[in-house]
KEBAKOL-147455 format. One line per field, with one value per residue (C-alpha): residue number from 0; residue in one letter; chain; z, y, x. Coordinates in steps of 0.1 Angstrom, whole numbers, plus 5000, padded with zeros to 4 digits. Layout:
k: [NUM,...];
r: [A,...];
c: [A,...];
zz: [Z,...];
yy: [Y,...];
xx: [X,...];
// end
This chain:
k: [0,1,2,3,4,5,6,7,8,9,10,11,12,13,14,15,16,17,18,19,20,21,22,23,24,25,26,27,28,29,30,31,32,33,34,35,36,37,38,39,40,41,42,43,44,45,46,47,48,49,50,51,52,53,54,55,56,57,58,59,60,61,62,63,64,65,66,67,68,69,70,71,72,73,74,75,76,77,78,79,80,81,82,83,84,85,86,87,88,89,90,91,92,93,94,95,96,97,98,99,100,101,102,103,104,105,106,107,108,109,110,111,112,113,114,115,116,117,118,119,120,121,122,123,124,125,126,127,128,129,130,131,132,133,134,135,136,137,138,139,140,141,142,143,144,145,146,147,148,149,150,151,152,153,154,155,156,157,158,159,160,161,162,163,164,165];
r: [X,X,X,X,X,X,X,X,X,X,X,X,X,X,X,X,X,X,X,X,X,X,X,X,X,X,X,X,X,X,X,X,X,X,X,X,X,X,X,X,X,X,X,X,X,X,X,X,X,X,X,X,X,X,X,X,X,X,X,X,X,X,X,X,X,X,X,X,X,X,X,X,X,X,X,X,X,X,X,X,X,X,X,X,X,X,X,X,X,X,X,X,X,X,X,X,X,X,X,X,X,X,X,X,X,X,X,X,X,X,X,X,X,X,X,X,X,X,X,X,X,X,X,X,X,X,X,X,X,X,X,X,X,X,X,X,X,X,X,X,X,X,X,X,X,X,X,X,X,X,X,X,X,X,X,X,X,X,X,X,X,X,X,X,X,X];
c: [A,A,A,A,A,A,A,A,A,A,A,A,A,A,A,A,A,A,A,A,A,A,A,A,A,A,A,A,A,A,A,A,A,A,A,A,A,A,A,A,A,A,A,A,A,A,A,A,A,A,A,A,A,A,A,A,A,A,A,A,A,A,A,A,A,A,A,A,A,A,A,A,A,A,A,A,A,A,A,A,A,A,A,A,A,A,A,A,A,A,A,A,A,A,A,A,A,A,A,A,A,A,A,A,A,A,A,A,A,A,A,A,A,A,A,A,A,A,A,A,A,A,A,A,A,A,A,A,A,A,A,A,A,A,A,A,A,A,A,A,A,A,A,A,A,A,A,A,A,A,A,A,A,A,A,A,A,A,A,A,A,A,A,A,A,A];
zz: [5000,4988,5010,4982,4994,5030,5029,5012,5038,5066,5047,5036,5072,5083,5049,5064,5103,5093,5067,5097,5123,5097,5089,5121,5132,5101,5108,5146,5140,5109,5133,5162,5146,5135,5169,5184,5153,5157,5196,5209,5181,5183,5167,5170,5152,5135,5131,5093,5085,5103,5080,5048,5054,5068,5037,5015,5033,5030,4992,4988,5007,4993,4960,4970,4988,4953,4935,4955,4949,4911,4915,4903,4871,4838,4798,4793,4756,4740,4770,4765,4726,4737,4758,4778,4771,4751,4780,4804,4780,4777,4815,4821,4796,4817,4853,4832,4821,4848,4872,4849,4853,4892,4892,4878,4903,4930,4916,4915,4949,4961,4946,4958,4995,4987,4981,5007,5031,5016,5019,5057,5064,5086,5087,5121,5158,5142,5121,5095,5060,5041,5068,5057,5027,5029,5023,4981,4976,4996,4986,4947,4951,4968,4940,4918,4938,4930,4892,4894,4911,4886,4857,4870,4882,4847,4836,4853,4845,4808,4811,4831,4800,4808,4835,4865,4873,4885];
yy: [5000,5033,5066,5079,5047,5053,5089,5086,5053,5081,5106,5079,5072,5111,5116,5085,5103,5134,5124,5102,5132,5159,5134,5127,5165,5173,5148,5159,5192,5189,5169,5194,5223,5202,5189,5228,5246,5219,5211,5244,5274,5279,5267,5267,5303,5291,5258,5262,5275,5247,5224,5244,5239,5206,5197,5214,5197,5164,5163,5176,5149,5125,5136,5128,5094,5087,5100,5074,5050,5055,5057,5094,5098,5089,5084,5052,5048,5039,5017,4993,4983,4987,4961,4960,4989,5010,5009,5017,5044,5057,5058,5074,5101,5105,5105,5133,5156,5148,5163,5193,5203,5193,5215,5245,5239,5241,5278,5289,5278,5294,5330,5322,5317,5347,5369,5358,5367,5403,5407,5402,5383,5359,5324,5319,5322,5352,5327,5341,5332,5318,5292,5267,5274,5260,5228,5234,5241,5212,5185,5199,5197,5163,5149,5166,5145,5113,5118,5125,5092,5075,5085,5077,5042,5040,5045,5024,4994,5004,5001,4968,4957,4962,4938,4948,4966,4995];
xx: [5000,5011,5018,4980,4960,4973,4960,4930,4920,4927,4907,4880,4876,4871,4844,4826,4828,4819,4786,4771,4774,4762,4733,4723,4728,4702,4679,4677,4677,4647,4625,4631,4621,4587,4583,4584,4565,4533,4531,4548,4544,4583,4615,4651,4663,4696,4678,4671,4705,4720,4702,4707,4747,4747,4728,4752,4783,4766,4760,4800,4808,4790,4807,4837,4828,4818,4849,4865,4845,4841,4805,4803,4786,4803,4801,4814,4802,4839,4849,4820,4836,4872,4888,4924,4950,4923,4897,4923,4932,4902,4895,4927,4916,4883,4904,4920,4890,4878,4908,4905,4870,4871,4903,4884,4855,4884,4895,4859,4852,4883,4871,4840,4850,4873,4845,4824,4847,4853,4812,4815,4785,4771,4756,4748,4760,4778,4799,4813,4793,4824,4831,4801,4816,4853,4836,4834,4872,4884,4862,4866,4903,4898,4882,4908,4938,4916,4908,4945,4957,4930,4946,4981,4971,4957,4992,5009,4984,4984,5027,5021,5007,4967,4966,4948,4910,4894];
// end
């Protein structure tokens, strides 16, 4: 095992931590906020925000759990009539696109979090508004590092001679 497929074990491991808390937190937070608005005719202020972002963190997330897993949405049309070294070349091409575009998403994310934090707002208990939002650059960058390691393991499986899956 490799110093990438130690990491990404450590960070798989974190991902899965961090979607079953945020879950839980929005499902516990959601039905509060019905259980006080019906039987009590109040709610928790901050508790639709909370749910807003946690939402947002958990589909990011989840994006990357399925990065890793290489269940994220593809066009596979050539790799169906190609077999060995040309399927493997042709997934090493979409790894590579793929690194591209989620690169890109990265930079945008990063301006965006840049310009959040030059507006100066607030998301709630006075946090500042580009916190909830450090989430898109990271995971976008994540999933850049794995498209990347995708298309390198490609590589190496296409020089082994196109032995090998995934």
């Amino acid at each position: 095992m490799n110093l990438w497929d130690k990491l990404d074990e450590k960070i798989s491991r974190v991902e899965t931590v961090l979607v079953t808390i945020m879950l839980t937190l929005m499902i516990l937070t959601a039905f509060s906020q019905i259980v006080l608005r019906n039987f009590f005719a109040t709610g928790i202020d901050w508790g639709d925000a909370l749910v807003r972002y946690l939402v947002v963190w958990v589909a990011f997330i989840g994006a990357a759990i399925a990065t890793r897993e290489g269940k994220h949405i593809t066009i596979d049309l050539l790799s169906r009539w190609l077999t060995g070294g040309g399927s493997i070349a042709i997934q090493a091409l979409a790894c590579f696109f793929s690194a591209v575009i989620c690169s890109l998403l990265t930079l945008a994310a990063i301006k965006f979090i840049w310009f959040e934090a030059q507006m100066g707002g607030t998301a709630f208990f006075k946090l500042p508004g580009w916190v909830p939002g450090l989430i898109m650059p990271v995971t976008f960058g994540l999933m850049t590092l794995r498209f990347l390691m995708g298309m390198i393991e490609c590589g190496i499986r296409i020089a082994e001679g196109g032995k090998g899956s995934g």
